[in-house]
PyMOL Python script that loads the backbone (N, CA, C, O; Angstrom):
from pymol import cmd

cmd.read_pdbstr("""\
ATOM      1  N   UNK A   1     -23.997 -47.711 -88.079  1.00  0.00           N
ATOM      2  CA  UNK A   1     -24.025 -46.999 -86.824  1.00  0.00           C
ATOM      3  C   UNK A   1     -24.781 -47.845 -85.805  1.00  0.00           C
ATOM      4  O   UNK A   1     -25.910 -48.237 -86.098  1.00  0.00           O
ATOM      5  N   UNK A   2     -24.100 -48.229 -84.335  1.00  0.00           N
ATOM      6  CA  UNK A   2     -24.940 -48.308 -83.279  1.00  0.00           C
ATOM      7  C   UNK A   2     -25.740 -47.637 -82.431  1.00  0.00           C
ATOM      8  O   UNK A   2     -25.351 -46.686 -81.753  1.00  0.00           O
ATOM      9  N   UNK A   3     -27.031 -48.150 -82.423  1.00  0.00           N
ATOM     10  CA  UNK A   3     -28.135 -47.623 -81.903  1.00  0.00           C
ATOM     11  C   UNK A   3     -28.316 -48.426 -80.939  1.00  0.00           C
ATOM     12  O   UNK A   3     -28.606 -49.622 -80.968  1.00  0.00           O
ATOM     13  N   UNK A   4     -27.978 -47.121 -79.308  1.00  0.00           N
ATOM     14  CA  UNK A   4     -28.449 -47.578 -78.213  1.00  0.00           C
ATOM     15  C   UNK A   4     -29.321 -46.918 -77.412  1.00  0.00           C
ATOM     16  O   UNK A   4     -29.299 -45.763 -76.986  1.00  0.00           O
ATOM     17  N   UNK A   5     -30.440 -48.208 -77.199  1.00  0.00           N
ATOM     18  CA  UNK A   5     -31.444 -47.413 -76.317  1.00  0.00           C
ATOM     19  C   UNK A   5     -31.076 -47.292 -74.179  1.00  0.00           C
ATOM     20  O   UNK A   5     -30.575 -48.018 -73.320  1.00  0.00           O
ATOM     21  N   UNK A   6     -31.584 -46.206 -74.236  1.00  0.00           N
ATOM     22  CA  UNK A   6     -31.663 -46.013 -72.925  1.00  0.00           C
ATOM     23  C   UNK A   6     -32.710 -45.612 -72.120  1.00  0.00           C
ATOM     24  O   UNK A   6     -33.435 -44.629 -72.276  1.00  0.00           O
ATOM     25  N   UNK A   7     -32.745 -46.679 -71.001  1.00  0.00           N
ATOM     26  CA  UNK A   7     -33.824 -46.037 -70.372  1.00  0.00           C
ATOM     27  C   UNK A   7     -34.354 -45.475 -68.805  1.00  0.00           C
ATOM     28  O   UNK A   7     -33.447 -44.874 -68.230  1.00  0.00           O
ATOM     29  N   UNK A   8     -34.566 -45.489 -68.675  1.00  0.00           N
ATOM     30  CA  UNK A   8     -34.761 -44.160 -66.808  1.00  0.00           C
ATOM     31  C   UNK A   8     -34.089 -44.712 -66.184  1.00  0.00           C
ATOM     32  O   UNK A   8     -33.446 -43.869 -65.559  1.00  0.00           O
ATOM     33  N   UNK A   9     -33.691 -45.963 -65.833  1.00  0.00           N
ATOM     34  CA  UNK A   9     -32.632 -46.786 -64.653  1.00  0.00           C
ATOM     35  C   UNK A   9     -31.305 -46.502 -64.721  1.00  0.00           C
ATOM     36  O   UNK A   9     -30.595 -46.199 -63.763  1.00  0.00           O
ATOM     37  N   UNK A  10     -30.848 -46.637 -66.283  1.00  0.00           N
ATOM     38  CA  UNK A  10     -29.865 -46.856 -66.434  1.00  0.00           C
ATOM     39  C   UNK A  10     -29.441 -44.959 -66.938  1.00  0.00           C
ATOM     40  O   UNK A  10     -28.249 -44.782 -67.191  1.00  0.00           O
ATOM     41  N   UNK A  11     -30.127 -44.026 -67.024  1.00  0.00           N
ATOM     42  CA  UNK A  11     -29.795 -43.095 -67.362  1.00  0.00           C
ATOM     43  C   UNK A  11     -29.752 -42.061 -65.830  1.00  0.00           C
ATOM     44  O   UNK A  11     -29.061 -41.043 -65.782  1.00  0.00           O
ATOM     45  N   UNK A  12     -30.511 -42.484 -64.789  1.00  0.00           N
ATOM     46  CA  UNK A  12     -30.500 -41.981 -63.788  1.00  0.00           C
ATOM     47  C   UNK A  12     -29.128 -42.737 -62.826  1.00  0.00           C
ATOM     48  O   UNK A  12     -28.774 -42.358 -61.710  1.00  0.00           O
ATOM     49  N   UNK A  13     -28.667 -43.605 -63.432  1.00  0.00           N
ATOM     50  CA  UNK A  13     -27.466 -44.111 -62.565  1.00  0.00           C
ATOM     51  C   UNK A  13     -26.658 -43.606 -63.255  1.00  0.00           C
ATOM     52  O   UNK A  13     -26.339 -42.591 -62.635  1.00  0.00           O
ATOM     53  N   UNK A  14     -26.089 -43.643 -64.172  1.00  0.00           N
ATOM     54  CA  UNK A  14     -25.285 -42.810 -65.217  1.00  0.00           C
ATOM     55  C   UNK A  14     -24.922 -41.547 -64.578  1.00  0.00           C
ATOM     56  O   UNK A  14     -23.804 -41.047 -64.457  1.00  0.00           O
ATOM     57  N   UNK A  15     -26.323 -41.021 -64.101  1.00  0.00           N
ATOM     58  CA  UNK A  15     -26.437 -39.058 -63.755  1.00  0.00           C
ATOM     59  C   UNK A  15     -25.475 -39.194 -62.314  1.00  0.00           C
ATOM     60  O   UNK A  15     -24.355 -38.722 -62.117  1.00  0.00           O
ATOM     61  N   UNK A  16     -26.397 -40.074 -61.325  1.00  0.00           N
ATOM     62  CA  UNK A  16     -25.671 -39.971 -59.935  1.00  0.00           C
ATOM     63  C   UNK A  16     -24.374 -40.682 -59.855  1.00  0.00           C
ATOM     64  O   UNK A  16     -23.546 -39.915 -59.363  1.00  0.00           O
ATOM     65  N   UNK A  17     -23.908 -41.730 -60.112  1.00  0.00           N
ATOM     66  CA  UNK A  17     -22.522 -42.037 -59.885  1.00  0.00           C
ATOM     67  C   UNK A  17     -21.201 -41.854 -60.407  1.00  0.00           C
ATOM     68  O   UNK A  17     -20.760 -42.679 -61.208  1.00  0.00           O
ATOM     69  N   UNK A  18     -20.442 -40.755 -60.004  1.00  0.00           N
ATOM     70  CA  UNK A  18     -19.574 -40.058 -60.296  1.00  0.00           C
ATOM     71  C   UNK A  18     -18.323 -40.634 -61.156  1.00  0.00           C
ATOM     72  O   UNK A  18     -17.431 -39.986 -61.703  1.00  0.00           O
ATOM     73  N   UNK A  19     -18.565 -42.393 -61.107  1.00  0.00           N
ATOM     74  CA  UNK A  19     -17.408 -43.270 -61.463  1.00  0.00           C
ATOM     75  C   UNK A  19     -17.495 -43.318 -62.819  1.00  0.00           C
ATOM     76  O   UNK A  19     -16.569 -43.663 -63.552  1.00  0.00           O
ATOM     77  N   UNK A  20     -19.050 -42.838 -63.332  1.00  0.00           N
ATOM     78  CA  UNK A  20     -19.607 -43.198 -64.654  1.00  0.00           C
ATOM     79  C   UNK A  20     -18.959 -41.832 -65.277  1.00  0.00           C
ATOM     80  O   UNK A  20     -18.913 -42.013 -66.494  1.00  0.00           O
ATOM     81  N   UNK A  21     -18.583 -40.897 -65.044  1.00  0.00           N
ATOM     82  CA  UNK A  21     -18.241 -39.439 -66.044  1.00  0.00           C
ATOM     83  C   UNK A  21     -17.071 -40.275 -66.874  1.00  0.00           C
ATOM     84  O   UNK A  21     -16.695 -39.702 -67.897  1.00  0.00           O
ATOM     85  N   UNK A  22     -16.563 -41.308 -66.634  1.00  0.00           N
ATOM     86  CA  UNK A  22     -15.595 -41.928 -67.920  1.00  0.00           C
ATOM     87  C   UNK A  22     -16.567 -42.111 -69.026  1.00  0.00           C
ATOM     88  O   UNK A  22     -16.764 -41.517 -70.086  1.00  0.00           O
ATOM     89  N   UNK A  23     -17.087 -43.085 -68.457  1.00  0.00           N
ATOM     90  CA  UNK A  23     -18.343 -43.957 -69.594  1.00  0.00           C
ATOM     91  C   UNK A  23     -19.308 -42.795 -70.208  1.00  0.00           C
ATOM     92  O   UNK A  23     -19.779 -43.104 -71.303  1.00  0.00           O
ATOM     93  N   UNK A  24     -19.670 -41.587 -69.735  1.00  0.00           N
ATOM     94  CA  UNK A  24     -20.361 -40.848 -70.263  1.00  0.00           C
ATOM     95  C   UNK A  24     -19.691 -40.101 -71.295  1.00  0.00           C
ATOM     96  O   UNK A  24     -20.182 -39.837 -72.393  1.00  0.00           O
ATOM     97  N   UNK A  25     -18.249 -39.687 -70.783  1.00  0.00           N
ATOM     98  CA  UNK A  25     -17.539 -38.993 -71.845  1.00  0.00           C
ATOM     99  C   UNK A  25     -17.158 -39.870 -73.105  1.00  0.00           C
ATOM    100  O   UNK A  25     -16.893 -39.443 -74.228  1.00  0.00           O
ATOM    101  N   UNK A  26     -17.185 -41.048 -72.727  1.00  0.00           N
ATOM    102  CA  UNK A  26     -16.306 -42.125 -73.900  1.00  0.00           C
ATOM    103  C   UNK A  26     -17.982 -41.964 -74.987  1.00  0.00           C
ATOM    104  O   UNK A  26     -17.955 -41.406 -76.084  1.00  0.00           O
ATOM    105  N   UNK A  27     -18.925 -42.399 -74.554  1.00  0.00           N
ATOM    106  CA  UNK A  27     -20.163 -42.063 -75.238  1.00  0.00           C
ATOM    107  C   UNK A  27     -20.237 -40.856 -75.577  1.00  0.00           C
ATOM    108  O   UNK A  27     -20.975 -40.903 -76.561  1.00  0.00           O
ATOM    109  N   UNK A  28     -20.006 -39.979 -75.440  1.00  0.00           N
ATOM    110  CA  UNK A  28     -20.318 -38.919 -76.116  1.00  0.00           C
ATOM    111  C   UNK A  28     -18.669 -38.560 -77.203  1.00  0.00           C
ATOM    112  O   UNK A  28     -18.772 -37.996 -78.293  1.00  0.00           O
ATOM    113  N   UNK A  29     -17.780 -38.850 -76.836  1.00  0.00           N
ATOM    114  CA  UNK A  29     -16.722 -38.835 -77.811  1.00  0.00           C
ATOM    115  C   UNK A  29     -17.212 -40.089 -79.284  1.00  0.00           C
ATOM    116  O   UNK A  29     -16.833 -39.814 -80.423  1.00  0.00           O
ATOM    117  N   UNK A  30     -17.988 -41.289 -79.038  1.00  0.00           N
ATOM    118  CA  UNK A  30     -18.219 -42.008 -80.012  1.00  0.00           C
ATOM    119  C   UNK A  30     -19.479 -41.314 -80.562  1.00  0.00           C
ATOM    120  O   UNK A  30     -19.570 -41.237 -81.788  1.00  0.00           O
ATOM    121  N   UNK A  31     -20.241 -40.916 -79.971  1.00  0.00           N
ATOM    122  CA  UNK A  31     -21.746 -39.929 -80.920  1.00  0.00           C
ATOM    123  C   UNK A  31     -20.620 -38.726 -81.707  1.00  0.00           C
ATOM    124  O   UNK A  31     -20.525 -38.566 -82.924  1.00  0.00           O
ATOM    125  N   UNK A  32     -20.015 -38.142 -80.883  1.00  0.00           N
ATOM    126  CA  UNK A  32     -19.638 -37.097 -82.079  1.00  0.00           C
ATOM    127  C   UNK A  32     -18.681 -37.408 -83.565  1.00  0.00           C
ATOM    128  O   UNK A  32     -18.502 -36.665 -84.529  1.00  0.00           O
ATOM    129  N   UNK A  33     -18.203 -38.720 -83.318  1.00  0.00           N
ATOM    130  CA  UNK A  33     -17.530 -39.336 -84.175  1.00  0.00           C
ATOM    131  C   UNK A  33     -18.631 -40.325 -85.098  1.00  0.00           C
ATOM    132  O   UNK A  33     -18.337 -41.048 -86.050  1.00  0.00           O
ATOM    133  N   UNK A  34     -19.875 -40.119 -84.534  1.00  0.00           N
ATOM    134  CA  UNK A  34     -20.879 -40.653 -85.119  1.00  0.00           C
ATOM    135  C   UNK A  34     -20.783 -42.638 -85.296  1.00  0.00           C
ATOM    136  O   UNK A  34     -20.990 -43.248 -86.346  1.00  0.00           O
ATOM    137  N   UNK A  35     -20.472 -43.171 -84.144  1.00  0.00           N
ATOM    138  CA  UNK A  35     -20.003 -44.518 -84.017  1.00  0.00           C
ATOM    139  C   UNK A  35     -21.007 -44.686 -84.098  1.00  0.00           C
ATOM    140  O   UNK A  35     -21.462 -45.255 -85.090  1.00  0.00           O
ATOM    141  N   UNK A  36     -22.017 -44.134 -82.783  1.00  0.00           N
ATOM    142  CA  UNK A  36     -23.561 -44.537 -82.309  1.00  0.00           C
ATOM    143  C   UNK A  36     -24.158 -43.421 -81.697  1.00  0.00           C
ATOM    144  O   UNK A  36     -23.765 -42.405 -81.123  1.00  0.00           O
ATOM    145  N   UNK A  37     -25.487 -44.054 -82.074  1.00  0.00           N
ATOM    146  CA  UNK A  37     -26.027 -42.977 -81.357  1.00  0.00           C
ATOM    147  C   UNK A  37     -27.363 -43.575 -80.289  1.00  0.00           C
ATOM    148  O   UNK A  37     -27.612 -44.759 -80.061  1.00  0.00           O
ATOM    149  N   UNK A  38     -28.051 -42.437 -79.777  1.00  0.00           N
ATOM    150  CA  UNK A  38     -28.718 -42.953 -78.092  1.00  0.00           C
ATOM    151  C   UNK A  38     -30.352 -42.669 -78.927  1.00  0.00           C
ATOM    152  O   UNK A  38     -30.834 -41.804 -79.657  1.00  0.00           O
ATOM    153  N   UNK A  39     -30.792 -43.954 -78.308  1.00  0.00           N
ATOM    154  CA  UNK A  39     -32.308 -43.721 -78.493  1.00  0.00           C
ATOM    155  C   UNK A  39     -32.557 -43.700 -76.986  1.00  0.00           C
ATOM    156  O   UNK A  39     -32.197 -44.395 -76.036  1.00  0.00           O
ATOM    157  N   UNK A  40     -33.453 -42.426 -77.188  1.00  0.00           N
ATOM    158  CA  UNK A  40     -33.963 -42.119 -75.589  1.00  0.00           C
ATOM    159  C   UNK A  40     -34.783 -41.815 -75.528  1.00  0.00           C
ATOM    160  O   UNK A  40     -34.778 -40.608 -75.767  1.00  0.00           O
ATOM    161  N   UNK A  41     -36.240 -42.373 -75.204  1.00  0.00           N
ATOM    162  CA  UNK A  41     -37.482 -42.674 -75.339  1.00  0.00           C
ATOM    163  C   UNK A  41     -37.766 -41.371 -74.658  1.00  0.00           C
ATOM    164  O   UNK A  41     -36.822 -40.895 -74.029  1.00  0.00           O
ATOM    165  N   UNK A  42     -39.312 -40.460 -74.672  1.00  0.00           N
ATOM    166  CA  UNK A  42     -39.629 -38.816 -74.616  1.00  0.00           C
ATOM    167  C   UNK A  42     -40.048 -39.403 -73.080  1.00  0.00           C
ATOM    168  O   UNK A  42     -39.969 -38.495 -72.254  1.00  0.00           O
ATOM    169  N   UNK A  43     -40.514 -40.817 -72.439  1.00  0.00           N
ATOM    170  CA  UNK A  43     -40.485 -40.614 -71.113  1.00  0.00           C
ATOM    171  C   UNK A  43     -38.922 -40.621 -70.604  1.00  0.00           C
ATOM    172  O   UNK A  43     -38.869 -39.603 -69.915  1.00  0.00           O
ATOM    173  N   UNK A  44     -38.412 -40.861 -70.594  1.00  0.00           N
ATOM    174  CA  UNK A  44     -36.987 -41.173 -70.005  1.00  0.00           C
ATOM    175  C   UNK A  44     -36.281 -39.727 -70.026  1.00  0.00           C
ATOM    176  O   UNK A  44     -35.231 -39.676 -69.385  1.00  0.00           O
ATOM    177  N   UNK A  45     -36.711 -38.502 -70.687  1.00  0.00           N
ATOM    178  CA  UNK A  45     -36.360 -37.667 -70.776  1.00  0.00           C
ATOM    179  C   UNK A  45     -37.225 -36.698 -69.839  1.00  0.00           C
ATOM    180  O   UNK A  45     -36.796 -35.853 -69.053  1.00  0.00           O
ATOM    181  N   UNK A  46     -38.213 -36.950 -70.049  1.00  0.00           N
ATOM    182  CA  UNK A  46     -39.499 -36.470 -68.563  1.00  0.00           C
ATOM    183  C   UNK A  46     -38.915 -36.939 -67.308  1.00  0.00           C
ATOM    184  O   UNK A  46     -38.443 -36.275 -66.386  1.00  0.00           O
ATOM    185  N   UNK A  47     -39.044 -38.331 -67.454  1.00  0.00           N
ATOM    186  CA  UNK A  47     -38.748 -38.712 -66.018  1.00  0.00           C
ATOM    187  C   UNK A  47     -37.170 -38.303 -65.524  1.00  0.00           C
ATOM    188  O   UNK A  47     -36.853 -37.826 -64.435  1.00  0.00           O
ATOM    189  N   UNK A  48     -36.542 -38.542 -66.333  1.00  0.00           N
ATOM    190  CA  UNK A  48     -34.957 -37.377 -65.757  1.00  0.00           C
ATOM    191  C   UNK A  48     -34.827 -36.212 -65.167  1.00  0.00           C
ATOM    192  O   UNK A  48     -34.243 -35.834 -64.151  1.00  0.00           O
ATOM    193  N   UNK A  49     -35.845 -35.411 -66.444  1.00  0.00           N
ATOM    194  CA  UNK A  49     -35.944 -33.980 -66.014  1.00  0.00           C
ATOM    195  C   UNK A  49     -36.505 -33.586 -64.458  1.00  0.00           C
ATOM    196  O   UNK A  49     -36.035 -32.800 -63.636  1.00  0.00           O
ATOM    197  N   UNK A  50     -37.965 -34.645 -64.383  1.00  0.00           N
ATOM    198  CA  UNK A  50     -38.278 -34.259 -63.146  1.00  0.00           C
ATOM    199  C   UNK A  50     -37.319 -35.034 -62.035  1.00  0.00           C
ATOM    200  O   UNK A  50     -37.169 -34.416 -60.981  1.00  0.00           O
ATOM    201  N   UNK A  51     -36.691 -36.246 -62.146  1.00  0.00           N
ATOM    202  CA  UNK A  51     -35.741 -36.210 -60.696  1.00  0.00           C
ATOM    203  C   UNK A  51     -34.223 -35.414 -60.772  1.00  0.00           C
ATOM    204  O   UNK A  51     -33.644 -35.239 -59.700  1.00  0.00           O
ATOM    205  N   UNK A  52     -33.605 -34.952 -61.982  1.00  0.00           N
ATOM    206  CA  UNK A  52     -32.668 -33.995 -61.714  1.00  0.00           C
ATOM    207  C   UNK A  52     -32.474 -33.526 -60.642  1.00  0.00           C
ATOM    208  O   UNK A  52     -31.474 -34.011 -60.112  1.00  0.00           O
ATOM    209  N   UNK A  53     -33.087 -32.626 -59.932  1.00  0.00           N
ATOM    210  CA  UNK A  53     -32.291 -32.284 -58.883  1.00  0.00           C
ATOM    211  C   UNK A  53     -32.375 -33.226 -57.673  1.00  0.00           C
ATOM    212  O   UNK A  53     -31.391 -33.206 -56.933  1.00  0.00           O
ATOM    213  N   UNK A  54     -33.202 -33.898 -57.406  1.00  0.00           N
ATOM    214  CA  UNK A  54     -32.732 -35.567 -56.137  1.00  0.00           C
ATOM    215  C   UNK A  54     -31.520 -35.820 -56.501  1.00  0.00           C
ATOM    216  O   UNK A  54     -30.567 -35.828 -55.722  1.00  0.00           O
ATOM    217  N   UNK A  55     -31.425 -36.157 -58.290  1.00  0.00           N
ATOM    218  CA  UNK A  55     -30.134 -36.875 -58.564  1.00  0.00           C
ATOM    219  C   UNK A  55     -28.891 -36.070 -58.231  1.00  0.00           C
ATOM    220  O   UNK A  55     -27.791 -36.612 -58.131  1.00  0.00           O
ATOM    221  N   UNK A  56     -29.081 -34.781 -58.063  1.00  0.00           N
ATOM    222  CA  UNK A  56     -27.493 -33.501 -58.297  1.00  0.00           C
ATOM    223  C   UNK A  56     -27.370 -33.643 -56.695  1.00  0.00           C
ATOM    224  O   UNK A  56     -26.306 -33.524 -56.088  1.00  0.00           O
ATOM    225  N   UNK A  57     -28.421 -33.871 -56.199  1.00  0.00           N
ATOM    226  CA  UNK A  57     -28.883 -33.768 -54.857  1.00  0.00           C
ATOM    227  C   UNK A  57     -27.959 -35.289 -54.401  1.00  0.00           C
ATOM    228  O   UNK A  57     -26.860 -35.188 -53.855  1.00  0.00           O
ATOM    229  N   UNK A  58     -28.379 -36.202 -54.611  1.00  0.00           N
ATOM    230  CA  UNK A  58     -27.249 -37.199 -54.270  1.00  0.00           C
ATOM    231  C   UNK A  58     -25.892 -37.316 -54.060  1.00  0.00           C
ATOM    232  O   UNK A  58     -25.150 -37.677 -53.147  1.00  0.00           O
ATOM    233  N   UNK A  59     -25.701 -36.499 -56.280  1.00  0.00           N
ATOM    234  CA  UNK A  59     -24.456 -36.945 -56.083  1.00  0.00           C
ATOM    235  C   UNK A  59     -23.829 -35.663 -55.245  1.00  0.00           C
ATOM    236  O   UNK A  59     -22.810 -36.003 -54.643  1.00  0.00           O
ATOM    237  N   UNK A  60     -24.012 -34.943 -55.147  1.00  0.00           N
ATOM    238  CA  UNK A  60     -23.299 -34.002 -54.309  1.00  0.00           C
ATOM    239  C   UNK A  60     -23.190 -34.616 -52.830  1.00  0.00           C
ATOM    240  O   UNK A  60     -22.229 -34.382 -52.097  1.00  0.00           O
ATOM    241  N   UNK A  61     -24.220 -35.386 -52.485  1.00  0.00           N
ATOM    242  CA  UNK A  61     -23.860 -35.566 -50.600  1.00  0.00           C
ATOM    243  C   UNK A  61     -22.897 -37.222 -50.777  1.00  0.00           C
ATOM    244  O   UNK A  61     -22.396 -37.854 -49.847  1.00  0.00           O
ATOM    245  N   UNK A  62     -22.881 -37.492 -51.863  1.00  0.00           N
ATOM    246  CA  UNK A  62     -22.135 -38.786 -52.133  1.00  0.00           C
ATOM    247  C   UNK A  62     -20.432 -38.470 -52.158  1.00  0.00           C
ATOM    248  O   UNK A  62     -19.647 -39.185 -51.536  1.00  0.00           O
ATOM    249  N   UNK A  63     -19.930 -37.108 -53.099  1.00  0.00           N
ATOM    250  CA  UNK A  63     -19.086 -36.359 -53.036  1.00  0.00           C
ATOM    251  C   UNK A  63     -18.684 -36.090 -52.009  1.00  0.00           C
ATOM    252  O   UNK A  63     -17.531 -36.426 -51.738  1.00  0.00           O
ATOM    253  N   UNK A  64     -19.527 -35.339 -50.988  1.00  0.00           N
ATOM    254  CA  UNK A  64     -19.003 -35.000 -49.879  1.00  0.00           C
ATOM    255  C   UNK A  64     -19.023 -36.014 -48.588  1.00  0.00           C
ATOM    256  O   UNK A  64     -18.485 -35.603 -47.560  1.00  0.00           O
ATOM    257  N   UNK A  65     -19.557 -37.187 -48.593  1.00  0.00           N
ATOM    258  CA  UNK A  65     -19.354 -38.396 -48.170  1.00  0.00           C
ATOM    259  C   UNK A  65     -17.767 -39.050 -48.437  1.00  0.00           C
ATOM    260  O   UNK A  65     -16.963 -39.310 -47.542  1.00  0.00           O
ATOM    261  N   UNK A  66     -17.600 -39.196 -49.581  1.00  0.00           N
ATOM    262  CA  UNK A  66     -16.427 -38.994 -49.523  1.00  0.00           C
ATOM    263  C   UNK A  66     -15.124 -38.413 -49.418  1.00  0.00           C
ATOM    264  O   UNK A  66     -14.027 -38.970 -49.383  1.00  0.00           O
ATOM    265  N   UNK A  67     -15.492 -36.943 -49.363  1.00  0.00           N
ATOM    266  CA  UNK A  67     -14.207 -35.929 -48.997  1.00  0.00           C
ATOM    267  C   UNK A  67     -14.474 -36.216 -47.170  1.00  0.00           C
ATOM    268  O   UNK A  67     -13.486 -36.579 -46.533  1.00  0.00           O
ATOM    269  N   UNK A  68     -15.525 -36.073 -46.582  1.00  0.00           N
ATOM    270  CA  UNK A  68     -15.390 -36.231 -45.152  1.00  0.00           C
ATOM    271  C   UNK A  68     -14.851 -37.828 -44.871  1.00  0.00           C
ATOM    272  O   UNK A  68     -14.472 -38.042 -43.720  1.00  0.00           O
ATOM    273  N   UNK A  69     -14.800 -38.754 -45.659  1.00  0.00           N
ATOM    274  CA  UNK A  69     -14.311 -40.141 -45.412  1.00  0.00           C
ATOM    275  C   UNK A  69     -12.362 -40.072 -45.735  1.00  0.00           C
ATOM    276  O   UNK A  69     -11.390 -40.539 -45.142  1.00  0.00           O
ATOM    277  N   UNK A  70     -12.455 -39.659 -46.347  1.00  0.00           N
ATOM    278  CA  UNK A  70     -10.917 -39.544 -46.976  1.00  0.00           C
ATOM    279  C   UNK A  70     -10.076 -38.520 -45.684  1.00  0.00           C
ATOM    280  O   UNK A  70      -8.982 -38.764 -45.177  1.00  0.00           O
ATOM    281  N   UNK A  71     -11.128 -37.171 -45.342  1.00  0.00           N
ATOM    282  CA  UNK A  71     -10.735 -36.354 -44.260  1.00  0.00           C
ATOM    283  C   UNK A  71      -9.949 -36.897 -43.066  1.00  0.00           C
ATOM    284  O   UNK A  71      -8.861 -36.574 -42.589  1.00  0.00           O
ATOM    285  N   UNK A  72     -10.994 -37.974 -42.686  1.00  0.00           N
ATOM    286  CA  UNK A  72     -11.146 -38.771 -41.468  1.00  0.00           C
ATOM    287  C   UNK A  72      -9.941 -39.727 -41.723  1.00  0.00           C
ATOM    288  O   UNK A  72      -8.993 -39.696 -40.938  1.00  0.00           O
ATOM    289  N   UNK A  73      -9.940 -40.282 -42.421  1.00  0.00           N
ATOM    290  CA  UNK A  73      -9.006 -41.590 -42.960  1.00  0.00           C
ATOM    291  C   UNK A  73      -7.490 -41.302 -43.230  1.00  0.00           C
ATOM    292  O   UNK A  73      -6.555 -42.099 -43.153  1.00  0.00           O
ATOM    293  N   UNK A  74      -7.462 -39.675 -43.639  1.00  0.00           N
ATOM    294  CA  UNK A  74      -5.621 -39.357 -44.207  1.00  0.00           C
ATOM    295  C   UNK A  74      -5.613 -37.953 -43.171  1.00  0.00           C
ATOM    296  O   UNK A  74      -4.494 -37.842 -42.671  1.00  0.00           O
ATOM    297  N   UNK A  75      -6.298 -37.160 -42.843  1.00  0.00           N
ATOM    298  CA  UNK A  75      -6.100 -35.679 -42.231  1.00  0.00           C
ATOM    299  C   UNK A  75      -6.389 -35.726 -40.596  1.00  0.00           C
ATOM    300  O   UNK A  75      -7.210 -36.345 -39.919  1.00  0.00           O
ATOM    301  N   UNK A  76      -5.369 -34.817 -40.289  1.00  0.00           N
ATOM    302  CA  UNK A  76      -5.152 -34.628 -38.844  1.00  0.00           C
ATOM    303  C   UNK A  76      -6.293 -33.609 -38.546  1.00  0.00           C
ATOM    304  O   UNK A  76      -6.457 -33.182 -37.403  1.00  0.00           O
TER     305      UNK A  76
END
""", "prot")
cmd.dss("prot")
cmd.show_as("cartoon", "prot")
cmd.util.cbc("prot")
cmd.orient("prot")
Protein backbone atom coordinates (compact mmCIF):
# COMPACT_ATOMS: atom_id res chain seq x y z
CA UNK A 1 0.00 0.00 0.00
CA UNK A 2 0.94 3.70 -0.75
CA UNK A 3 1.39 5.99 1.92
CA UNK A 4 0.84 9.59 1.21
CA UNK A 5 1.59 12.33 3.34
CA UNK A 6 -0.16 15.56 3.23
CA UNK A 7 0.30 18.66 4.38
CA UNK A 8 -1.62 22.27 5.05
CA UNK A 9 -0.50 23.73 1.49
CA UNK A 10 -1.26 21.17 -0.43
CA UNK A 11 -4.50 20.13 1.42
CA UNK A 12 -5.83 23.69 1.55
CA UNK A 13 -5.37 23.97 -2.32
CA UNK A 14 -6.97 20.71 -2.89
CA UNK A 15 -10.11 22.32 -0.65
CA UNK A 16 -10.26 25.74 -2.73
CA UNK A 17 -9.70 24.86 -6.36
CA UNK A 18 -12.61 23.46 -7.89
CA UNK A 19 -10.41 21.79 -10.85
CA UNK A 20 -9.03 19.46 -8.08
CA UNK A 21 -12.72 17.57 -7.22
CA UNK A 22 -11.24 15.04 -10.07
CA UNK A 23 -8.01 14.41 -8.16
CA UNK A 24 -9.86 14.30 -4.88
CA UNK A 25 -12.40 11.83 -6.06
CA UNK A 26 -9.74 9.61 -7.94
CA UNK A 27 -8.00 9.57 -4.25
CA UNK A 28 -10.60 8.67 -2.49
CA UNK A 29 -11.85 5.91 -5.08
CA UNK A 30 -8.02 4.42 -4.60
CA UNK A 31 -8.29 4.60 -0.42
CA UNK A 32 -11.49 2.73 -0.67
CA UNK A 33 -9.98 0.16 -2.89
CA UNK A 34 -7.27 0.38 -0.35
CA UNK A 35 -4.35 1.29 -3.11
CA UNK A 36 -3.18 4.04 -0.53
CA UNK A 37 -3.73 5.66 2.02
CA UNK A 38 -3.22 9.61 3.45
CA UNK A 39 -1.00 10.40 6.29
CA UNK A 40 -2.26 13.62 7.63
CA UNK A 41 -0.37 14.99 10.33
CA UNK A 42 -3.08 16.21 13.68
CA UNK A 43 -1.72 19.87 12.68
CA UNK A 44 -2.84 19.83 9.14
CA UNK A 45 -6.10 18.77 10.35
CA UNK A 46 -6.28 21.82 12.97
CA UNK A 47 -5.01 24.08 10.65
CA UNK A 48 -7.80 23.07 7.93
CA UNK A 49 -10.40 23.01 10.34
CA UNK A 50 -9.69 26.48 11.44
CA UNK A 51 -9.40 28.07 7.75
CA UNK A 52 -12.46 26.05 6.37
CA UNK A 53 -14.64 28.54 6.04
CA UNK A 54 -11.99 31.41 4.23
CA UNK A 55 -11.46 28.33 2.08
CA UNK A 56 -15.60 27.62 1.24
CA UNK A 57 -15.39 31.33 1.38
CA UNK A 58 -13.08 31.50 -1.69
CA UNK A 59 -14.14 28.89 -3.48
CA UNK A 60 -17.55 30.09 -3.65
CA UNK A 61 -16.56 33.84 -4.86
CA UNK A 62 -14.11 31.96 -7.34
CA UNK A 63 -17.38 30.05 -8.64
CA UNK A 64 -19.17 32.96 -8.96
CA UNK A 65 -16.28 34.82 -10.62
CA UNK A 66 -16.70 32.63 -13.02
CA UNK A 67 -20.45 32.31 -13.71
CA UNK A 68 -20.36 36.34 -13.87
CA UNK A 69 -17.25 35.90 -16.45
CA UNK A 70 -18.89 33.31 -18.67
CA UNK A 71 -22.30 35.71 -18.15
CA UNK A 72 -20.44 38.58 -19.62
CA UNK A 73 -18.53 36.59 -22.29
CA UNK A 74 -21.70 34.25 -23.87
CA UNK A 75 -25.14 36.13 -22.37
CA UNK A 76 -27.06 39.00 -23.63
Amino acid sequence: MLKLLIDTCVRLDLAKDHRQQVTLRYIEQLMEAGEIALVVPIQVVNEFTRNRDRIIKQSLSSVFKRVKDTIRRFGD
